[in-house]
C-alpha positions in Angstrom: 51.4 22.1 22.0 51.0 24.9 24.5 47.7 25.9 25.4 47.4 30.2 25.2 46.8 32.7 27.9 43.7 32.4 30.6 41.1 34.3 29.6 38.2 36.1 31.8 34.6 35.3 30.8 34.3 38.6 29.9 37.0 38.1 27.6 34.9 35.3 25.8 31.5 37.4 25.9 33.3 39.3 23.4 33.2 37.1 20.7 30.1 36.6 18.7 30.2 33.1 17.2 27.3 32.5 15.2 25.9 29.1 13.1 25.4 29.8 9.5 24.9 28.2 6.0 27.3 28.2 2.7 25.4 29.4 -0.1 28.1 29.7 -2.2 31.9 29.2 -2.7 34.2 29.6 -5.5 37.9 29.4 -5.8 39.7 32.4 -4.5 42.3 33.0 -7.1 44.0 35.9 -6.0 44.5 34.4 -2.3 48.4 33.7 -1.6 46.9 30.6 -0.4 45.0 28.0 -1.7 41.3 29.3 -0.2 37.5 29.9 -1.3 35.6 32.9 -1.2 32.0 32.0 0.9 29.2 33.3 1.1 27.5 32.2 4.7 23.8 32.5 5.4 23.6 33.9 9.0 19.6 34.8 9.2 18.7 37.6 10.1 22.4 38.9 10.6 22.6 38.7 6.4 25.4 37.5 4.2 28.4 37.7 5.3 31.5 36.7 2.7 34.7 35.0 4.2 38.0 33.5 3.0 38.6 30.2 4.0 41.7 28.3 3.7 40.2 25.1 3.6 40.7 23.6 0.2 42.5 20.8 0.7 39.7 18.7 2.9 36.8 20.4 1.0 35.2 20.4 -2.5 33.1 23.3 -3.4 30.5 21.9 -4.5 30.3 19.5 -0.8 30.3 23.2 0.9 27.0 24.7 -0.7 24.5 23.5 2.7 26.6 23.5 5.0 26.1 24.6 8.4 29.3 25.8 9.7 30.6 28.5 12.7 32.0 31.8 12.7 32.9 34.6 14.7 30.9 37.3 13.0 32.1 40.3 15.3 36.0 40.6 14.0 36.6 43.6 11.8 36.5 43.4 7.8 39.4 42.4 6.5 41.0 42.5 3.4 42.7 39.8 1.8 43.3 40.8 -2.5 40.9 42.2 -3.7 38.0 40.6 -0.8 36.8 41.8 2.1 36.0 38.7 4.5 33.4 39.9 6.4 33.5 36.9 9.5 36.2 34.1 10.4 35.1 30.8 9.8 35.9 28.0 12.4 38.1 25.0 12.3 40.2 22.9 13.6 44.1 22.6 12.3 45.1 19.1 11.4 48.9 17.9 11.3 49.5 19.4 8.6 48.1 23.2 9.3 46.6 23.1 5.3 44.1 20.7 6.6 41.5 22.7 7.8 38.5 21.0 9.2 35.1 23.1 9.4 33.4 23.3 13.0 29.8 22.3 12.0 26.5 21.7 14.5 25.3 18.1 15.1 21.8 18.9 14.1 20.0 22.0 12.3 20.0 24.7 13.4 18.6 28.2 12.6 21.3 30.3 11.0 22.5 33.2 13.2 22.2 31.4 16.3 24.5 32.5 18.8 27.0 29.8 20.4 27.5 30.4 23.9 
């Protein structure tokens, strides 16, 4: 594995990655792959939707509390006929289908920024 490019800090100042809670998730049918559609409580940011690919590690229903990260500063973009709003985090297992979410250790208050 080769690690990517050096980056400045400025570079990484960009990118707004925020904690947030799944309030819902339901099976993104029109996806070319297997994903869910979420719906991620960042605080006072608001909703945000997202697509996550992450369907073979997770069941729905064990999403719905969950505190997870995202970067909530990308573009919209679509994917069908969704517009995910924020890219969730996680971390690529062997096999790149098995997606496991970045969470925190302890509660925290959705929205807060990682830094």
């Amino acid at each position: 594995m080769t690690i990517k490019p050096e980056i400045s800090w400025t570079d990484f100042e960009k990118i707004d990655i925020r904690c947030g809670t799944i309030i819902s998730a339901n099976d993104f049918e029109k996806a070319r792959n297997p994903s869910y559609q979420l719906e991620i409580d960042f605080g006072s940011l608001g909703i945000k939707k997202s697509s996550a690919q992450i369907t073979t590690l997770y069941k729905k229903e064990e999403l719905i509390g969950k505190q997870i990260l995202a970067v909530v500063n990308f573009p919209k973009k679509q994917i069908a006929n969704f517009f995910s709003e924020c890219l969730v985090l996680g971390v690529y297992g062997e096999d790149s289908k098995d997606v496991t979410l970045l969470t925190t250790s302890l509660p925290t208050i959705n929205g807060m920024q990682v830094g």
